[in-house]
C-alpha positions, -999 to 999 in steps of 0.1 A, spaced: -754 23 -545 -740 55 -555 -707 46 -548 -680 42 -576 -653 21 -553 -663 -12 -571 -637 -35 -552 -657 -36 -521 -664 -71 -505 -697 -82 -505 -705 -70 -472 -699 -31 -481 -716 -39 -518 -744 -52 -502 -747 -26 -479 -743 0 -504 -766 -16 -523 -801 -10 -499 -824 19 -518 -860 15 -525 -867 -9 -552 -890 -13 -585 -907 -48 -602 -887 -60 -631 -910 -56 -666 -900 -82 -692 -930 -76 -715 -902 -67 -737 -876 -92 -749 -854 -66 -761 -848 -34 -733 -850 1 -741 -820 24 -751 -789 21 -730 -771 45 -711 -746 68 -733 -759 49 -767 -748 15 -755 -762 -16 -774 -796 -30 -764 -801 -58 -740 -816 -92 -754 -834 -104 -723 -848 -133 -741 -815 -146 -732 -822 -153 -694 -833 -181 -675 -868 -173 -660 -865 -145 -633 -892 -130 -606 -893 -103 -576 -900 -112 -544 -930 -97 -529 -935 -76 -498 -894 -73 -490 -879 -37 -482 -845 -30 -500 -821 -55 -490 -790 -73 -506 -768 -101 -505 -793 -131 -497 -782 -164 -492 -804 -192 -484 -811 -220 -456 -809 -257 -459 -846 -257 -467 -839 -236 -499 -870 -219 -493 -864 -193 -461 -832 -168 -464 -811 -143 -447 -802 -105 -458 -793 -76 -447 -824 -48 -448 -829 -13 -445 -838 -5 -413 -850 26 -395 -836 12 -365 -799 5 -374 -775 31 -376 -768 57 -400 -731 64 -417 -731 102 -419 -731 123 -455 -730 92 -482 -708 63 -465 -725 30 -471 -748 13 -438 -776 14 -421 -787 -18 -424 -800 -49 -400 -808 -88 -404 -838 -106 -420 -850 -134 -425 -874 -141 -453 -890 -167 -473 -890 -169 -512 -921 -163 -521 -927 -131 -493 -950 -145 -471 -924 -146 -438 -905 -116 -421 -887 -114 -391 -859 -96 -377 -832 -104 -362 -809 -75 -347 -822 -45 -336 -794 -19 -331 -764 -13 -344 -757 -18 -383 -753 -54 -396 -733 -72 -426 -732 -106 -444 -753 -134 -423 -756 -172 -430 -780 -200 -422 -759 -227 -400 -765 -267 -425 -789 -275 -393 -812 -246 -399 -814 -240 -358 -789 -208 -358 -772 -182 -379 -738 -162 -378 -743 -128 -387 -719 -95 -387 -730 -66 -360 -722 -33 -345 -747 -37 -323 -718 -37 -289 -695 -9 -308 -722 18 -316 -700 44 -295 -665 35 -324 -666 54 -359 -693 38 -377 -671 35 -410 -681 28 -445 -684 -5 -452 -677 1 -491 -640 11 -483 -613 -10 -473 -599 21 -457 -626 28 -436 -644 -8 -429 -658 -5 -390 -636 -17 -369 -668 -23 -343 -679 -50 -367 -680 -87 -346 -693 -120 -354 -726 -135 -335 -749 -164 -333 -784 -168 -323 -814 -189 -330 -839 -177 -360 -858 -153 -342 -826 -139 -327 -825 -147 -292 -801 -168 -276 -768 -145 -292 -737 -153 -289 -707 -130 -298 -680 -150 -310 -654 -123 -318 -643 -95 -288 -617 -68 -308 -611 -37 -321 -610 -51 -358 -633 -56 -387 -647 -91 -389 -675 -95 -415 -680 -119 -455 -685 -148 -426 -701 -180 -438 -700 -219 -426 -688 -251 -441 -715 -273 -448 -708 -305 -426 -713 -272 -396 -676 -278 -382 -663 -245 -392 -670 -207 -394 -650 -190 -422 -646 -156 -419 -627 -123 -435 -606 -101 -406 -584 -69 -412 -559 -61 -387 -535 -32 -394 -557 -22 -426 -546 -60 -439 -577 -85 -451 -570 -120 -443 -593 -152 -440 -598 -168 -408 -613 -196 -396 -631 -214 -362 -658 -231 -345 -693 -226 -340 -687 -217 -305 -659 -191 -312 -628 -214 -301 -597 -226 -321 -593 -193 -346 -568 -201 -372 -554 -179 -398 -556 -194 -429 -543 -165 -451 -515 -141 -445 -510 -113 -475 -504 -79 -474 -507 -64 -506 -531 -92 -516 -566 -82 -502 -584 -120 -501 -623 -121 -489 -656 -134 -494 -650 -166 -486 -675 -197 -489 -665 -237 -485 -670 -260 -510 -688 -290 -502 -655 -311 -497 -662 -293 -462 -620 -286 -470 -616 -261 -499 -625 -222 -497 -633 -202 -528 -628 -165 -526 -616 -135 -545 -590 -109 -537 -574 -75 -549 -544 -60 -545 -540 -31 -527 -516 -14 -550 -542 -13 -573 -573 -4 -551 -587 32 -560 -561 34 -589 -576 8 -616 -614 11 -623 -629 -14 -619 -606 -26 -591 -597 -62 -612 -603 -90 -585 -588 -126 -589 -612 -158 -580 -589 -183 -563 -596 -218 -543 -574 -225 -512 -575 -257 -486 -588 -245 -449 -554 -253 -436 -538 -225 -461 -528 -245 -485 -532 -255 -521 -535 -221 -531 -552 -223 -566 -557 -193 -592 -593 -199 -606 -593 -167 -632 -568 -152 -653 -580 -124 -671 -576 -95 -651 -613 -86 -647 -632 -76 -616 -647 -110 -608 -664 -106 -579 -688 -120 -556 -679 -155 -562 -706 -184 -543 -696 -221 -551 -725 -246 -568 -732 -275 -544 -722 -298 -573 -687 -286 -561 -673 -272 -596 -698 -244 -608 -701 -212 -589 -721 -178 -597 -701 -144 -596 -703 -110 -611 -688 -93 -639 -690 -56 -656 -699 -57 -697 -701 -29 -711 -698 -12 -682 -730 -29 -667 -731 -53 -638 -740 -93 -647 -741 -120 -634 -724 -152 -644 -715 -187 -642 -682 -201 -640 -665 -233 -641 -635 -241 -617 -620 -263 -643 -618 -235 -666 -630 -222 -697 -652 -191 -707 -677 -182 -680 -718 -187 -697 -736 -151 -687 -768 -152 -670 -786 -120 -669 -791 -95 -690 -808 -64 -680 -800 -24 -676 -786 -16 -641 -772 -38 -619 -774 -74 -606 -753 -86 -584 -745 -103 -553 -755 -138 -562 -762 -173 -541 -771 -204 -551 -799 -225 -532 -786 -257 -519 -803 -279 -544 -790 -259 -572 -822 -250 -589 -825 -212 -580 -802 -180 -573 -807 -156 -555 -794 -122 -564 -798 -83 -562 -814 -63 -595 -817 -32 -604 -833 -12 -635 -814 23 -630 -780 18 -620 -767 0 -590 -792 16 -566 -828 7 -563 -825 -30 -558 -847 -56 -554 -841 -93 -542 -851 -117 -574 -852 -155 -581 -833 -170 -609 -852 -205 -622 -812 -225 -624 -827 -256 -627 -813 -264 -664 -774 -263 -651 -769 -296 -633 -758 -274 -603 -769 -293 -577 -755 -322 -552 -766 -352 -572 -738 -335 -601 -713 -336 -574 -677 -354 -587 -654 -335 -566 -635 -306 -571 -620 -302 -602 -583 -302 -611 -574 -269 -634 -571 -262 -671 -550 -234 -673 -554 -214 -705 -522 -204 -729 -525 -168 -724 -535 -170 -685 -522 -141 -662 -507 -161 -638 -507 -142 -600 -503 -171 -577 -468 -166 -574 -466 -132 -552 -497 -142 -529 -478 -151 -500 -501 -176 -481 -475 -184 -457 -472 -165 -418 
């Protein structure tokens, strides 16, 4: 990603994330010298981490029921290609863990975010593929997200599609509650991001958010099948503060409840709930590096999980809660690879779940809630 716009959604991260990637060495516990004289890395301090074999660069992976198979979007000869350095060119996969399963499942166009519906017979992914005459965009700016971007189902080997969305808007960061009732999804109409929702088939679309300077997306439900977690930026600050700070917030599907999750004016981004309904997995910048971390929706300080030189990013948790999937790099945030995090020492999975948590709100929290206007 040779991008410096850091508060894209996942869909234009991951996008801009696709370069040819290297195998992670960890001979060493402590890394070599940083960038710029920077302190060293300890990465005796992370879980147990490996590659996964025989994948092309891809990005934002999120897996199927099975916790074994995934979806991502790939670079791909066949998909289209942004002119000079905007971010794309990139079309669905599906994988398995461990590299021994491929297959593809668009074949024109350029794709974003994808995700496995709880039956493991379709997926919803984010296409082009009937708007390749309409600018192709950049999905890394909010100013230029393609507008030709629409929502689709199919079966795993991608036949049987189904275009859910029919517009002139950008409709992408789509995922599905885990009882399989609802399809959450982010929209921008008139250069405004808002959530949406609907059904499997497309029908009953309902607005969930409605903000204007506020820029909410990536959204993912909890396993109440009732509460959203997502992040959002404002737009007064996009391209002005670096990083762009983003706010992690929790909201009921019928737009209310509106809860501020973070308070300290950081870019957290990228956040993907735990299925033990309290712990979720998100990305932060130390010392100007990418990590990833582990957050708690009841509050308190968020435990860092990797440590490494270049980026990681994008992060999702398997259903059982014992591994994450994320995106790594050892030379900036290009070259990426698609690892395995072993997460099995958290408690993250559904046996842990209690509900979701009520809020601790710190003594010094920024407090934002106030002017994020969730009514129409």
């Amino acid at each position: 990603m040779n991008s410096q716009r850091l508060c894209c959604l996942l869909a234009g991260l991951a996008a801009a994330a696709l370069a040819h990637g290297g195998g992670h060495n960890r001979s060493d516990t402590v890394s070599g010298a940083s960038p710029d004289g920077a302190p060293k890395i300890d990465n005796s301090l992370e879980p147990p981490v490996r590659r996964i074999p025989n994948i092309p660069p891809a990005a934002e992976a999120y897996y199927a029921p099975d916790d074994y198979h995934f979806i991502v979007q790939t670079q791909d000869p066949d998909a289209q290609k942004p002119e000079g350095d905007r971010i794309g060119g990139a079309l669905t996969y599906i994988f398995t863990d461990d590299g021994k399963t491929s297959r593809r499942i668009n074949d024109r166009g350029q794709d974003a975010c994808s995700y496995f519906f709880p039956d493991q017979k379709r997926i919803v992914w984010t296409s082009t593929r009937d708007n390749m005459d309409m600018p192709l965009g950049d999905w890394s700016s909010q100013d230029l997200y393609p507008q030709g971007a629409e929502l689709y189902t199919s079966d795993l080997d991608g036949n049987d599609i189904v275009r859910l969305t029919d517009n002139e808007w950008y409709e992408a960061e789509v995922s599905i509650s885990p009882n399989g009732e609802w399809i959450v999804f982010t929209r921008q109409i008139d250069g405004n991001l808002n959530l949406w929702r609907m059904r499997p088939d497309g029908s009953d679309e309902q607005q969930i958010t409605f903000t204007e300077d506020w820029q909410p997306g990536a959204p993912f439900y909890l396993p109440d099948n009732e509460t959203i977690i997502f992040r959002a930026w404002r737009s007064r600050e996009y391209g002005k503060v670096i990083p762009t700070p983003m706010t992690v917030f929790t909201v009921k599907h019928d737009g209310s409840g509106l809860t501020q999750r973070t308070f300290d004016g950081e870019m957290n981004w990228a956040p993907y709930p735990a299925s033990n309904g309290r712990h979720y997995v998100f990305v932060r910048i130390v010392d100007r590096n990418w990590e990833v971390f582990l957050g708690d929706l009841a509050g308190g300080e968020p435990q860092r999980l990797t440590y490494n030189w270049g980026f990681d990013g994008l992060p999702s948790l398997s259903k059982n809660g014992q591994k994450m999937l994320f995106a790594r790099s050892e030379s900036g945030r290009g070259n990426l690879s698609t690892y395995v995090m072993d997460m099995s020492a958290f408690e993250l999975g559904p046996d842990s779940y209690r509900g979701v948590p009520d809020l601790e709100i710190p003594a010094d929290a920024k407090l934002v809630v106030t002017d994020f206007n969730i009514g129409p």
